[in-house]
C-alpha positions in Angstrom: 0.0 0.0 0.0 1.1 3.5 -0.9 1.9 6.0 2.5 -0.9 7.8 2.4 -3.5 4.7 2.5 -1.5 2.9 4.8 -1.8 5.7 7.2 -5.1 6.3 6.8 -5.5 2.1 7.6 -3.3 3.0 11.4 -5.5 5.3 12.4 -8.0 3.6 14.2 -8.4 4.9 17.7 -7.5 6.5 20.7 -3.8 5.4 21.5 -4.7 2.7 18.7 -0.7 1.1 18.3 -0.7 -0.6 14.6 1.7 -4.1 15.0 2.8 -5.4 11.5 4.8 -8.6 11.2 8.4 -7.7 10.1 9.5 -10.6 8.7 9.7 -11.4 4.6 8.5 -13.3 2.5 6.3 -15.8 3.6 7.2 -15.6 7.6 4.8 -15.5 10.4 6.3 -12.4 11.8 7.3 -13.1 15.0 11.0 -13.7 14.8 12.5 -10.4 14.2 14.4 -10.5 10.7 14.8 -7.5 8.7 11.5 -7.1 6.7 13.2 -6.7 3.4 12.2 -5.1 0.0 8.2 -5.3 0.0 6.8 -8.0 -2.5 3.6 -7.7 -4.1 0.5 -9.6 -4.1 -0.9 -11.5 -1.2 -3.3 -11.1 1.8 -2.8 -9.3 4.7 -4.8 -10.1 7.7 -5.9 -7.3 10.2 -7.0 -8.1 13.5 -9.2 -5.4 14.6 -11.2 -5.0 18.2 -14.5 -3.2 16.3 -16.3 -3.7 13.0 -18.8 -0.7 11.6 -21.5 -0.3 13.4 -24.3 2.5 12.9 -24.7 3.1 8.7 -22.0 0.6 7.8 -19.2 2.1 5.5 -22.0 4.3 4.1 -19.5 7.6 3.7 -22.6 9.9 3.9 -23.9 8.5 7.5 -21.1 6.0 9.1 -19.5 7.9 11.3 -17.6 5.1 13.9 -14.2 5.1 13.6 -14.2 1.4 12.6 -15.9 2.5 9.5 -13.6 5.4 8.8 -10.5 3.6 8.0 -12.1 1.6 5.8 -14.2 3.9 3.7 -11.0 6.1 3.6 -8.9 3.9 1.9 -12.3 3.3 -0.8 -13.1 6.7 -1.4 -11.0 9.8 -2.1 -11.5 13.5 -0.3 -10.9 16.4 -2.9 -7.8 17.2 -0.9 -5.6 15.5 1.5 -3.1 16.2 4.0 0.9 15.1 4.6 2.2 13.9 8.0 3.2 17.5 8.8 -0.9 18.9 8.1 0.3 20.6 4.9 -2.4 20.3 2.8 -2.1 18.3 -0.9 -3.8 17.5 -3.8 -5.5 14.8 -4.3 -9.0 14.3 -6.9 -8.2 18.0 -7.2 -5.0 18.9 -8.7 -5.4 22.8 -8.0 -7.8 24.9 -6.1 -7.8 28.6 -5.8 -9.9 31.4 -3.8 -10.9 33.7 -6.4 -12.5 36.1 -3.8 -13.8 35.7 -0.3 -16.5 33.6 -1.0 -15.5 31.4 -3.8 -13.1 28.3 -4.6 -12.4 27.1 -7.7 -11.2 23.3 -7.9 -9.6 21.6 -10.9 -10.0 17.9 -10.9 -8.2 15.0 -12.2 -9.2 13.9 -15.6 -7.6 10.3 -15.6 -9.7 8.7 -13.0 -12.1 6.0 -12.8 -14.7 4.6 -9.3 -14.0 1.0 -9.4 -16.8 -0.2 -11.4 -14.8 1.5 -14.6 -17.3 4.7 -15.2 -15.7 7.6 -15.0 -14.9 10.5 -12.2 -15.9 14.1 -13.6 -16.9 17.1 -11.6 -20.5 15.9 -11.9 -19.9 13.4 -8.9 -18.5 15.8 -6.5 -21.6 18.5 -7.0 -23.9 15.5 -6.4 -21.4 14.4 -3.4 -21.4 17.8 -1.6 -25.3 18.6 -2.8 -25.9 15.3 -0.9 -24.2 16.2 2.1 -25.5 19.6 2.4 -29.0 17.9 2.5 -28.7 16.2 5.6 -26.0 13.6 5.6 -23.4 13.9 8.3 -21.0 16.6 8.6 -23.7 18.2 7.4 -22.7 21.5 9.7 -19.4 21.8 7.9 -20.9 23.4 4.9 -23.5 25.6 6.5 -22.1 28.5 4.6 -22.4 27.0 1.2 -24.6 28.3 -0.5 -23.7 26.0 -3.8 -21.7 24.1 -5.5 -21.7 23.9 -9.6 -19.7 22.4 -12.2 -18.3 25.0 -14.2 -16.3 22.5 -16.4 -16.2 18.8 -16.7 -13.4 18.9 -14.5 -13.8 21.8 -12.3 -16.1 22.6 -9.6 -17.1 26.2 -8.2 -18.1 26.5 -4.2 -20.3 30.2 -3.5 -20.6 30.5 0.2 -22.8 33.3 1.7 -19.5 34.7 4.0 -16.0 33.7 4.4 -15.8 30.3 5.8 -12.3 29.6 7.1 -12.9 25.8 7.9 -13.5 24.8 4.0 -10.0 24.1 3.2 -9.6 21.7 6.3 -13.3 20.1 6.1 -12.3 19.1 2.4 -8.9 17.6 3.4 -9.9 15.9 6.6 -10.6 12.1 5.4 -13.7 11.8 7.4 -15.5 14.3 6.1 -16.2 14.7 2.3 -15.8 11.3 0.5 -16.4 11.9 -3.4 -18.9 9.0 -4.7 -20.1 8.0 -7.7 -23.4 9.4 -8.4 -24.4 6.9 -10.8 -23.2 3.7 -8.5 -24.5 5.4 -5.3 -27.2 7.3 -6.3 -28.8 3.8 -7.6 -27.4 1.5 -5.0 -30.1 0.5 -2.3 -29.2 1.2 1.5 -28.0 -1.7 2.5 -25.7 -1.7 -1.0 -24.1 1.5 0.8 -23.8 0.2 3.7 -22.0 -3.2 2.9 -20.2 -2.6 -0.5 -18.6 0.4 -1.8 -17.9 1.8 -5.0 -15.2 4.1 -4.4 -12.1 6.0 -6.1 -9.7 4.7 -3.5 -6.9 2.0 -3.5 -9.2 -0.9 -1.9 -12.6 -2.0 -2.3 -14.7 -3.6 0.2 -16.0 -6.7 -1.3 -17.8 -8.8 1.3 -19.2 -8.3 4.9 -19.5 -11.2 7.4 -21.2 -9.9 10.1 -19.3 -10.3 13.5 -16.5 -12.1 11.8 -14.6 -9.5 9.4 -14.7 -7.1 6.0 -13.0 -8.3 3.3 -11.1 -5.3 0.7 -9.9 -5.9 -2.6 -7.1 -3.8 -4.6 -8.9 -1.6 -7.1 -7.3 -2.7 -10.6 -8.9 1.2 -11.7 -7.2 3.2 -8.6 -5.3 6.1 -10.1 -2.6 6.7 -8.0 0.1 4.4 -6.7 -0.9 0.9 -7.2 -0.7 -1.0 -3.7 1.5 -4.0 -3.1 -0.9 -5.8 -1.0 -4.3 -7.4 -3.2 -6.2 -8.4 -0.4 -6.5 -6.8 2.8 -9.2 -9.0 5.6 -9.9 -7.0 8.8 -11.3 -9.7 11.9 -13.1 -9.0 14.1 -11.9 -9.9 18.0 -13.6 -7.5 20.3 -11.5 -9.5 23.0 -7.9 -7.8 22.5 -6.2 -10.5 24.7 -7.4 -12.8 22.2 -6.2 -10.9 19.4 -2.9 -10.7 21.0 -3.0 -14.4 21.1 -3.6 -14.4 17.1 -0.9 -12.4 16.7 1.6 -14.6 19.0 1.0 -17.4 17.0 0.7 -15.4 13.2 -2.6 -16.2 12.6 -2.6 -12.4 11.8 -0.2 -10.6 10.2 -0.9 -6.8 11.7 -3.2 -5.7 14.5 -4.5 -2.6 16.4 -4.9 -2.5 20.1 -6.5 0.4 22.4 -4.6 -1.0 25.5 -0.8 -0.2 24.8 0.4 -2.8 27.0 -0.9 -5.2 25.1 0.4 -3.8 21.6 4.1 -3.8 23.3 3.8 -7.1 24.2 2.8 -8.0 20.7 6.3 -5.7 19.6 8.5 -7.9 22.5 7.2 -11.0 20.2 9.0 -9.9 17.5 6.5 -7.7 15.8 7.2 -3.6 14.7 5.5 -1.4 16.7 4.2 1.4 14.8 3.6 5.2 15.4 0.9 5.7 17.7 -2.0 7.5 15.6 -3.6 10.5 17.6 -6.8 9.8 16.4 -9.2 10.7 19.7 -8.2 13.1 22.4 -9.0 12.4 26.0 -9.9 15.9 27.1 -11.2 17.3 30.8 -13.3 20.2 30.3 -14.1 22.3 33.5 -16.6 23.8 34.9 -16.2 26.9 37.1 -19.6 28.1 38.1 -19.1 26.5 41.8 -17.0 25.0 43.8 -12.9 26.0 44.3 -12.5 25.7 40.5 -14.8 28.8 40.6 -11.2 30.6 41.3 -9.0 31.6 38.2 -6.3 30.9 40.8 -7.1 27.3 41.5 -7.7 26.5 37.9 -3.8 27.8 37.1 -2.6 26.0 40.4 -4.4 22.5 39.2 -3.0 23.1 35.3 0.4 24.0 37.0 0.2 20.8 39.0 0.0 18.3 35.9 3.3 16.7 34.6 1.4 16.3 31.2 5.0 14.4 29.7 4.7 12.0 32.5 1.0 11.3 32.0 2.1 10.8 28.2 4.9 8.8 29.2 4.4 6.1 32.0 0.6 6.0 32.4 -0.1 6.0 28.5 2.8 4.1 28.0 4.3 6.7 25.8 1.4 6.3 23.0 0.2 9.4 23.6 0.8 13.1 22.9 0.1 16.2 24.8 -2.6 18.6 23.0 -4.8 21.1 23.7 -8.8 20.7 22.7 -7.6 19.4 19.1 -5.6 16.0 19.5 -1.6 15.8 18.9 -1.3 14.5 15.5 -4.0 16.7 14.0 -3.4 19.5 11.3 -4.6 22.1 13.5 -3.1 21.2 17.0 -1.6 23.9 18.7 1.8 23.1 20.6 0.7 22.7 24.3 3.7 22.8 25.3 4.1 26.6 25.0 1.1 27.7 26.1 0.1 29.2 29.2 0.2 27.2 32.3 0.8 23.9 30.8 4.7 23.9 32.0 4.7 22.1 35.6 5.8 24.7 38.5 4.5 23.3 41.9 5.5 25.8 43.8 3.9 28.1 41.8 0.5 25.7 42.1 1.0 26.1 45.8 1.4 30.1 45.8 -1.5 30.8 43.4 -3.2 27.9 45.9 -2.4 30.2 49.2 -3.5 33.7 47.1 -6.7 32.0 46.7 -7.4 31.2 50.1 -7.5 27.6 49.1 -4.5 25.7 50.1 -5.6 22.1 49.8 -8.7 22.2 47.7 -10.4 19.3 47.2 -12.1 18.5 43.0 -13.9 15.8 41.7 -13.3 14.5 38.4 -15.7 12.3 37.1 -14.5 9.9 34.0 -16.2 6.9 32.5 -15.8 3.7 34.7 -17.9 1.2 32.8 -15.5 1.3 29.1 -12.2 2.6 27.6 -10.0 1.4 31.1 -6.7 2.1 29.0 -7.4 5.5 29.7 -8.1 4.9 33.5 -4.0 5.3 35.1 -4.3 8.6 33.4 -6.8 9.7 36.2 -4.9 7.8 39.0 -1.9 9.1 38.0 -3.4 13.2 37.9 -4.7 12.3 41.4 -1.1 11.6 42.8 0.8 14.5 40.8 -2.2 17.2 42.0 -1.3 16.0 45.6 2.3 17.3 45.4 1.0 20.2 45.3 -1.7 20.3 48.2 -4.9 19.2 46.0 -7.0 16.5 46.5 -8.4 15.0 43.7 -11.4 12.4 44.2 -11.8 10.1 41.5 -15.7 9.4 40.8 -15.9 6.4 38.4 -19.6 6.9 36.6 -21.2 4.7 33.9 -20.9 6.0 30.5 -25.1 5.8 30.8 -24.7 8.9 33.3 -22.2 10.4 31.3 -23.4 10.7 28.4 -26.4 13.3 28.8 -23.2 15.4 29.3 -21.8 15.4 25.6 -25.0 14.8 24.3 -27.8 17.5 25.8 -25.6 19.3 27.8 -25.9 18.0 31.3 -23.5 19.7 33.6 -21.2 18.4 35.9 -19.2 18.8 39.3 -15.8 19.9 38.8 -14.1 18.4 35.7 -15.4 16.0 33.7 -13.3 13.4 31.3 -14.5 12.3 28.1 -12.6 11.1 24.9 -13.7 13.4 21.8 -14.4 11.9 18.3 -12.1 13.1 15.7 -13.2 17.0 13.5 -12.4 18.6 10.5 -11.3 21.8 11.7 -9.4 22.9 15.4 -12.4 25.1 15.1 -15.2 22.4 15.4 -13.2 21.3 18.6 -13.7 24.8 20.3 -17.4 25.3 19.3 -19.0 23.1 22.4 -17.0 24.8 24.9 -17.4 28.4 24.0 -21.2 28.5 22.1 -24.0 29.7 23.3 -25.6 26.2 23.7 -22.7 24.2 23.6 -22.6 21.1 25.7 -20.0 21.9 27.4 -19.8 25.6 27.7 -19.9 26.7 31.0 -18.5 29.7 31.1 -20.7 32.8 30.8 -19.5 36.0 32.1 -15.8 34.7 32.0 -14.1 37.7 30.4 -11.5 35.8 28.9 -14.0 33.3 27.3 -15.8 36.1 25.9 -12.7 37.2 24.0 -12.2 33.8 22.9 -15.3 33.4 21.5 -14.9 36.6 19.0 -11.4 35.1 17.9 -13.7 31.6 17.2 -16.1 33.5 15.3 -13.0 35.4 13.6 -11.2 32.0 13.0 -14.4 30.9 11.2 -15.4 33.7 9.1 -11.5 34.0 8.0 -11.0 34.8 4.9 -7.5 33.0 4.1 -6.1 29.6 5.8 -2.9 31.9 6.8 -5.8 34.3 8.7 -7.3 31.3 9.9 -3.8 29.4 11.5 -3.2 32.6 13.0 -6.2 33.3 14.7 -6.6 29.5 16.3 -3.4 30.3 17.9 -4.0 33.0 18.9 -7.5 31.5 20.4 -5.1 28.5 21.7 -3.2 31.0 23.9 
């Protein structure tokens, strides 16, 4: 498989570690040889701990994260991004902002979907119009206000004001899959959901329930033809199983959520690859009550955290430190270097006495029930905030309870933990904390989240991406 695609298949979850066999030819994988010059054909078997649930690998309603790596590597996005965010072409050669409320796209002429017909600017007006009328990520073209083809390979976006998230909604490959409009506009719904008909490398070509999707190389895929012809993922929702599987090279490449499990898959023998920040683990506050009330306190509890070490022993290293957008994504902001993300306990512990709260003590409430890789994160916040005088109670709660939170806007004592799905933009990220409305916005009358919300709403009627970067920084800081 090309970079890009292969990427695009490691990406499947929060601290998600990708293990690939490193041996050649035909080995098993779990002795440790040098993996050699890649050979082509063959079938790679992928254990995987979740199939597609919700909509299938429908791209215009699937949204689990099972279903995104699939549908990614059987569809292509207009544009697409390198490991460093910078933004590339891909089923459009060229684009171009002819004023502040038009792009212009040239597409490619040589490409084909799978089932031969032929890609023009036809399918991505009927992809986008489709989209626009209710599909999901529906919200990420709100602005639009249409999209024509001016050409047979060139497509015109009007949008009714500047809309600085376009250029990372089309290059985000969750968001605006191009399909065929022929193949998918006549397909039935559970064609959509099972099959796919895509421009991309693979195509999925059977679905057994509960046991695992099989993909086929596209012999019509326009860019860099794969090595690998079949890919199978299985399906073992038990991950010590899967390790087991992999032990014994009954699969050839897995993905774990728990880390400990993916190293002792590498200590087999096996190449441990880059941890893909796919899901962010954030803790949003809220400060109408309680000592977290104080500015002070908040600082003191920020300046408390050892944020590497969190990264680094309880995550096991397969993590990175971000603020509200994930590390990894296009529009993450380097924590490191903002304010009061730096560890200083004796400045906790001053700001702690200035507030009149020397040994405060804040709940933080985090999903007990699911997700327990993420569980020595909390433990291991609890004993860093007490170097500094703050007691943190730990309150595990059923995702049942939880969820009214992220979903109507429940609030919460204290903090509050709760992995985030992956956005398009670093905007989208920001939106449910600082709206009016948003689920987690609890800070009305905050001056400083006041002023944060005008740069958001200045970050989102940009009318350039360099005016857009800066302005998320600036709202980072």
């Amino acid at each position: 498989m090309n970079r890009r695609h292969w990427a695009g298949v490691a990406a499947l979850a929060v601290a998600t570690l990708a293990i690939a066999g490193c041996t050649s030819g035909g080995g098993t994988g779990t002795g440790g040889e040098d993996a050699g010059d890649p050979v082509a054909g063959g079938t790679l078997t992928w254990g995987v701990p979740a199939e597609p649930s919700a909509g299938g690998i429908d791209p215009m309603v699937a949204s689990a994260i099972a279903a995104e790596v699939i549908y990614s590597m059987a569809y292509d996005t207009l544009l697409t991004r390198d490991d460093d965010g910078t933004i590339e072409p891909a089923l459009a050669t060229e684009w171009e902002q002819t004023d502040e409320t038009t792009w212009v796209f040239q597409l490619r002429d040589d490409v084909t979907f799978a089932d031969g017909t032929p890609f023009d600017a036809g399918d991505v007006v009927y992809s986008f119009e489709t989209r626009k009328d209710g599909g999901t990520n529906a919200t990420y073209l709100s602005l639009m206000d249409s999209v024509e083809a001016t050409g047979d390979y060139e497509v015109t976006f009007h949008f009714s004001a500047p809309d600085g998230t376009f250029l990372d909604a089309v290059s985000a490959r969750q968001t605006f899959l191009i399909v065929s409009e022929e193949a998918y506009g006549n397909a039935t719904e559970e064609e959509r959901q099972t099959t796919s008909v895509g421009t991309g490398a693979y195509q999925v070509t059977e679905w057994n329930q509960g046991v695992s999707v099989t993909m086929e190389k596209n012999e019509n895929y326009w860019g860099e033809e794969p090595y690998i012809d079949t890919i199978v993922f299985e399906l073992y929702p038990d991950e010590n199983t899967l390790l087991a599987a992999v032990q014994q090279g009954s699969v050839q490449a897995a993905s774990f959520i728990d880390g400990s499990l993916a190293q002792q898959a590498a200590s087999s023998g096996f190449t441990l690859g880059e941890a893909a920040f796919r899901q962010n683990l954030a803790v949003y506050v809220n400060p109408e009550s309680g000592p977290l009330a104080d500015v002070d306190v908040r600082r003191a509890f920020s300046l408390a955290l050892d944020r590497q070490a969190i990264v680094d022993t309880a995550m096991l290293g397969n993590a990175g430190i971000s603020f509200v957008p994930p590390a990894g994504d296009p529009g993450a902001t380097d924590a490191t270097k903002l304010p009061y993300h730096e560890r200083d306990v004796d400045e906790a512990k001053r700001l702690l006495e200035e507030a009149g709260q020397p040994n405060p003590e804040i709940t933080l409430s985090y999903m007990g029930d699911v997700a327990a890789a993420h569980h020595p994160v909390y433990e291991m916040m609890q004993q860093q905030l007490a170097e500094a005088g703050i007691t943190l109670n730990l309150k595990a709660t059923p995702l049942a309870e939880i969820s009214p939170i992220f979903t109507t806007g429940e609030s919460w004592t204290d903090l509050v933990a709760i992995p985030g799905s992956p956005r398009a933009s670093a905007a989208f990220y920001l939106e449910p904390v600082l709206l009016e409305g948003g689920v987690y916005n609890h800070w009305d009358g905050n001056p400083d989240a006041e002023k944060a919300r005008e740069l958001l709403q200045q970050a989102k009627s940009a009318t350039s991406p360099e005016e857009y970067n800066d302005l998320v920084a600036q709202l980072a800081t």
